[in-house]
N, C-alpha and C positions, 0 to 999 in steps of 0.2 A: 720556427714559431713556437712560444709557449703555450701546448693546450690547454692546462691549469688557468692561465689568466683569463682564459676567454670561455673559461665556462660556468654556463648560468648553474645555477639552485633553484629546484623547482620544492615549492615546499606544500606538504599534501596534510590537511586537519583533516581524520577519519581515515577509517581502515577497513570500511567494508564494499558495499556494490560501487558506489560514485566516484568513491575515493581511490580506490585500487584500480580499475577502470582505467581512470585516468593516467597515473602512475604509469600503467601497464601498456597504456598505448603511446605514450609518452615515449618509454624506454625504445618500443618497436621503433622509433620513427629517429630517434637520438640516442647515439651509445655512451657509456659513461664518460669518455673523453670530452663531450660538446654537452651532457646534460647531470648535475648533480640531484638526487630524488632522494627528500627525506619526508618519510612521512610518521603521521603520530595516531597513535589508535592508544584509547584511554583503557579499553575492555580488554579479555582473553582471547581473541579472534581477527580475525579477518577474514574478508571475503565468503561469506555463508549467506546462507538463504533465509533471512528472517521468514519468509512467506511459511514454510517449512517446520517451523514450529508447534505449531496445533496439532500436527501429523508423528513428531516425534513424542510431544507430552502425550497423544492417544496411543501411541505404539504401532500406528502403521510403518512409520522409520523407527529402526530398530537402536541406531547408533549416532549419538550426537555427529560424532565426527562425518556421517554422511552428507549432512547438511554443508561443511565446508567446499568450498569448492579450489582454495588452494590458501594454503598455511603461508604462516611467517616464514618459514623456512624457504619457502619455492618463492617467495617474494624476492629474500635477499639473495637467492643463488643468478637473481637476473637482477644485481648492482640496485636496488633498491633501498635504501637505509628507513628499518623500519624499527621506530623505537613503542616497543610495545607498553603497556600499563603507563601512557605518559598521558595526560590530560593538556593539551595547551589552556592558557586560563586570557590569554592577551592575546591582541594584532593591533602591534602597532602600523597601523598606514603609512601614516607621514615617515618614521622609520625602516620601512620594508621590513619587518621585524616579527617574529611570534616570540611569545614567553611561555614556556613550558615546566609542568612541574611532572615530576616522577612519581607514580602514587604510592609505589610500596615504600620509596625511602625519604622521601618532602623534597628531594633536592631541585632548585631552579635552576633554567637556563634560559637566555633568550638565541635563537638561530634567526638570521638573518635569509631573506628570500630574492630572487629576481623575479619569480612568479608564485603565484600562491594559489589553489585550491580548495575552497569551502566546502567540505564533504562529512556536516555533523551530525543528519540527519533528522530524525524528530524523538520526541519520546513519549511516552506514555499518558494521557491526560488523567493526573490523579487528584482527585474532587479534593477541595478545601475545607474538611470538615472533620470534626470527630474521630478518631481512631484510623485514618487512611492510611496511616504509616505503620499500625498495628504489625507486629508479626502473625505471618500467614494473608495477608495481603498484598498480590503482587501483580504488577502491570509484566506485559508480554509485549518488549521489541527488539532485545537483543538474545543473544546465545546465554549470555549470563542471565538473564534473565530467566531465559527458558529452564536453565540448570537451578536456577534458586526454586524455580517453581515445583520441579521433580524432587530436588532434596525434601521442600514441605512436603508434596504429595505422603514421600516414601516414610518421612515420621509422624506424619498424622495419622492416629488409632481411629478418629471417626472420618463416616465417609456421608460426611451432605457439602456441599458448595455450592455457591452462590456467584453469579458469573452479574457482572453490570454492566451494561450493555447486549444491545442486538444488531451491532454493525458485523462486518466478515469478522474480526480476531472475534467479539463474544459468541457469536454463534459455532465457530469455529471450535474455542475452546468449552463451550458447552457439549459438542457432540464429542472432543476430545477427552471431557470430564466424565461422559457416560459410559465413555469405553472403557475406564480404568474405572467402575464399576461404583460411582457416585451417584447419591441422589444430589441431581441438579435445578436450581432453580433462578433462572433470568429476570433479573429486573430492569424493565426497558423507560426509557422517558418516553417514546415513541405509543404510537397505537397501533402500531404492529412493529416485529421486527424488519431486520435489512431497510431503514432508512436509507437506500440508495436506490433503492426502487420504490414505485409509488405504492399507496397501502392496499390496494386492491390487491397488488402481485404481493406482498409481503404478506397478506393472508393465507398467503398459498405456504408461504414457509411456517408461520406459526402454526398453522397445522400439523406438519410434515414434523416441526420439533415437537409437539406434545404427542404424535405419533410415537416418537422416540422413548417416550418416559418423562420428556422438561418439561417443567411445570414453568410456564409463558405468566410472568406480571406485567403487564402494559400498561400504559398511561401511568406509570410513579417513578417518583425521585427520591434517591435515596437518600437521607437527608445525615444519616450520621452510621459509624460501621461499630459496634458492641464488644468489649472486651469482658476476658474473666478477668478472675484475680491473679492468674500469671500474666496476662498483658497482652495476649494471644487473642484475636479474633474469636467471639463467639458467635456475630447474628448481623445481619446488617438490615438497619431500621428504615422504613419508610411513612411519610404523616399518619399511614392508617395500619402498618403491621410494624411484624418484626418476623426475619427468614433467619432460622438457625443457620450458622455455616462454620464447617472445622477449617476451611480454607473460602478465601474470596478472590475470584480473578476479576480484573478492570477490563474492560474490553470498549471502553467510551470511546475512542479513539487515538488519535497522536496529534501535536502540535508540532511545526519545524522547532528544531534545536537551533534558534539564531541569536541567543541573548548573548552569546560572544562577538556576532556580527554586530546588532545594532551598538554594543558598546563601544566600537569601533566606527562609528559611524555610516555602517554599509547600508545601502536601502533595503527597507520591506515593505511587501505587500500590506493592501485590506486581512491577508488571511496570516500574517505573521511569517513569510517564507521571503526570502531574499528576490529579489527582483533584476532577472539577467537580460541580456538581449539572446539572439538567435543563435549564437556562436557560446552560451553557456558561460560570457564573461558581463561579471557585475558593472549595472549599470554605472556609467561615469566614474569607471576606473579600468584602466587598458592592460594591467598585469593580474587581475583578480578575476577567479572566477568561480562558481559554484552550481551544484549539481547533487541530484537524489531527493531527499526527502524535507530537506532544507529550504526548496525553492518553489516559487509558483510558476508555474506553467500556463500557456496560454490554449486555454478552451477555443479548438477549430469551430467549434458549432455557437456556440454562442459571441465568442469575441473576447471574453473574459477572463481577468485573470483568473487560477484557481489553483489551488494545493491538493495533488494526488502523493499519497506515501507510497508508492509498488516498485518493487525491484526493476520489473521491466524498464522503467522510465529510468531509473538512477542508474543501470547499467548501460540506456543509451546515452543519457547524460554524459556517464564517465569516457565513453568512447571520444562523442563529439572534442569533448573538453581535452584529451589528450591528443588528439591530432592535432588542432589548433596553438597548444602548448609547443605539440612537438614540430611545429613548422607549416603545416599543411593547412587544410580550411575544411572546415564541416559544421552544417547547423542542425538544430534542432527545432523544427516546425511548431510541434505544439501538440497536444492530445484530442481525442473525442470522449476518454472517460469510459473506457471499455476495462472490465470487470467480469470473472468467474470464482464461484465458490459453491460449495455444498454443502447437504445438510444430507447423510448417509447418505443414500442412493437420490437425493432429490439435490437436483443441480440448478442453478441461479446464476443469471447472467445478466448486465446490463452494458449500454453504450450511451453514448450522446444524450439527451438532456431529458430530465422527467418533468413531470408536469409543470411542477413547482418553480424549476430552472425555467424552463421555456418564460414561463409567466414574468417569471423578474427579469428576463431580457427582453421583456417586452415584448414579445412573437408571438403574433396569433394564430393558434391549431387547431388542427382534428387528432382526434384517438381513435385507433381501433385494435380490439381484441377480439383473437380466435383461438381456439382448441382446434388441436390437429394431433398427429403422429409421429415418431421417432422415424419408423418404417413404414412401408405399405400396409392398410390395413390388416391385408389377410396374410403378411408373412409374421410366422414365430416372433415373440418378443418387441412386436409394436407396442409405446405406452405413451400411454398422454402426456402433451405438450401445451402451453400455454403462452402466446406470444402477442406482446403490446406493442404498437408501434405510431409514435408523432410525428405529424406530418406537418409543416408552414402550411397555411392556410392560403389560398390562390396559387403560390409557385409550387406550393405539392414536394419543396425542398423534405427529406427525409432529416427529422430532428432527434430521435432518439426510440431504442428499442429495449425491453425486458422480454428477456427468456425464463419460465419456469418449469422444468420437467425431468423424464428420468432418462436413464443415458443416450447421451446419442444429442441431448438438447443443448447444455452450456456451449460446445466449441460452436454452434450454430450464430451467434453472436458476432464470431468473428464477419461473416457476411455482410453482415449490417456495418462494424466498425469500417471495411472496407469501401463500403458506400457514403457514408457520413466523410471521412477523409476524400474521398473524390468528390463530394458536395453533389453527389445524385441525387433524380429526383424518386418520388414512389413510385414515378410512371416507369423510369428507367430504368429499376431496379426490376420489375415484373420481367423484363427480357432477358436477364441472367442466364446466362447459360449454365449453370450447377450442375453436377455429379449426380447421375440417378441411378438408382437401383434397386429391388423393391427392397432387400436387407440395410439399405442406406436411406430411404425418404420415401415417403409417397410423392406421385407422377409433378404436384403441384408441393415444394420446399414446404414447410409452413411457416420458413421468412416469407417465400414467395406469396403466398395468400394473403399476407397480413399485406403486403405492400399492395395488390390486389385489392385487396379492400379498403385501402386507404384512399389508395387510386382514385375508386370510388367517388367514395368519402369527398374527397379535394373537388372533385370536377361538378360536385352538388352544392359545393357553399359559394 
């Protein structure tokens, strides 16, 4: 038998969590005689932790290379052809085809596929306006990224910056910009930061960052970013100020990277991310498939579609999508939208749906909020904790939870995401049997009391 004839091309766009993932389980499950793997990564990297970034520009990671979690090199020593600084610019469908250009020398080629994986990820939402592309303005989602941001860091003589946004990366990189000894200052469109919690709990963080030294502008839009007469960022303006800044980080968010999909005709979502089935293969095409930060995912709690960027998901993605490639079957359910970050020692957590969500899927709730304890009152280093938690109104179904407090609070979250993914009710959740001890919780969780109280709540309306 000729093994050469009968073996497929699996061809992989992106080179980091989804895309390698895939690649990598791919290979596990078919060796290079039955599976050919070429993939294309446009950047300097592969396979790293974007999440990870905020933490190396602060200096708690001391060495970019930590952040990797396996090079080019470990890629191709397990038959992987990975052609680095290659940007693909085309997918031909009807073809089976990508078109690829080489960045550092222009040169084209097209490679032909048997199967294909969409792993482009998202990039940085950078406002339409004024000086956005200024030097010393720079979004935060890849390694190169992060590196361009340090290089300015390390040549800029003055130290004020100006951070846009207050989702996790702006917050993130605002407590990352105080550490390397900036005067910081956040301009939010929000009325408070962490728009992913509702505003009552994101008071809790605006505090906690003007605690820090950041000076919090809420409720503005920044409307154009100020250059000198070198060309270089000076201020960025909003309708009623202007914030000096020697450097500016975009922290608004990310959009899916699929303007290669749609012009190939692939479907998107409402939210601009590719739209798969449960197997992580694009809708109404049986060779195509996509995964990470490119795609929408299906919200467990509401029914809906929705676009999450976090590694976690595009490294399950990548798995799913490589077993399936590689012969085998595995799906991907869907999310609850479980979430942690901090702001120095104050940690923020949320899951399943805030107010706002609830309300646009049309679900009518109770809310309840309690202060409680990390530990037992009276053991060493208890500290206050703040926990909100949405209930379905009559079925008492558990819809969504924020955590606000100091250590010991964020992984706390995870409880809650465990219960939202089993579709518990508040009532059911009160019986949890949980880990106690007095250096680990008081006698009653303070999930357990929220749910307790919700309990309540539910059997009142």
């Amino acid at each position: 038998m000729n093994m050469s004839a009968a073996r497929e091309r699996l061809v992989v766009i992106g080179g980091d969590a989804a895309g390698m993932s895939a690649a990598s389980q791919a290979r596990r499950l078919k060796g290079p005689g039955e599976l050919e793997i070429v993939a294309f990564e446009r950047g300097h990297f592969t396979s790293y932790s974007a999440c990870g970034i905020p933490y190396w520009v602060g200096g708690d990671v001391e060495e970019r290379d930590q952040l990797i979690a396996r090079t080019p090199e470990e890629h191709r020593a397990r038959d992987i052809q990975l052609r680095m600084r290659t940007e693909v610019t085309e997918i031909d469908v009807a073809g089976r085809r990508v078109r690829a250009r080489a960045l550092d020398s222009g040169e084209e080629s097209w490679t032909s596929y048997d199967k294909l994986v969409i792993a482009t990820g998202a990039r940085p939402i950078r406002p339409e306006m004024p000086g956005a592309d200024a030097p010393g303005v720079h979004g935060v989602q890849t390694l190169d990224d992060g590196q361009a941001l340090i290089d300015t860091l390390a040549r800029t003589r003055g130290r004020t910056a100006v951070v846009v946004g207050a989702g996790y990366i702006g917050v993130e990189m605002a407590e990352a910009l105080i550490n390397r000894g900036y005067q910081v200052t956040v301009v939010n469109r929000g009325s408070e930061p962490m728009s992913t919690l509702d505003p009552d709990m994101g008071r809790l963080v605006h505090e906690a960052m003007e605690g820090l030294g950041i000076t919090m502008v809420n409720d503005a839009a920044v409307t154009k970013i100020l250059t000198g007469d070198d060309g270089r960022v000076r201020a960025v303006a909003t309708e009623d100020a202007e914030y000096p800044a020697d450097v500016v980080v975009l922290g608004i968010g990310v959009r899916p990277e699929t303007a290669l999909a749609k012009a190939a005709g692939l479907p998107v979502g409402d939210h601009g991310g590719l739209l798969t089935d449960l197997a992580m293969r694009v809708r109404g095409h049986e060779d195509i498939w996509a995964g990470g930060d490119c795609v929408e995912v299906l919200d467990l709690v509401s029914g809906q579609e929705r676009h999450i960027a976090l590694g976690t998901h595009a490294n399950k993605h990548g798995q799913v999508i490589g077993a399936n490639v590689g012969g085998g079957y595995a799906t991907f359910p869907g999310v609850v939208g479980t979430a942690v970050s901090k702001v120095c020692d104050l940690e923020i957590a949320r899951t399943g749906l805030r107010e706002k969500d609830a309300r646009r899927a049309g679900l009518r709730f109770e809310t309840v909020t309690i202060e409680s304890t990390s530990r037992a009152g009276y053991y060493p280093g208890a500290s206050p904790m703040t926990v909100k938690m949405l209930a379905e109104r009559r079925t008492g179904r558990l819809l969504g939870v924020q955590i606000v407090g100091r250590e010991g609070a964020g992984k706390r979250v995870d409880i809650a995401a465990v219960a939202l993914t089993a579709g518990m009710t508040v009532e059911q959740m009160t019986a949890l049997d949980l880990g106690y001890a007095p250096p680990f919780s008081p006698v009653w969780d303070p999930v357990l009391v929220a749910a307790r109280k919700a309990a309540l709540k539910v059997r009142a309306s």
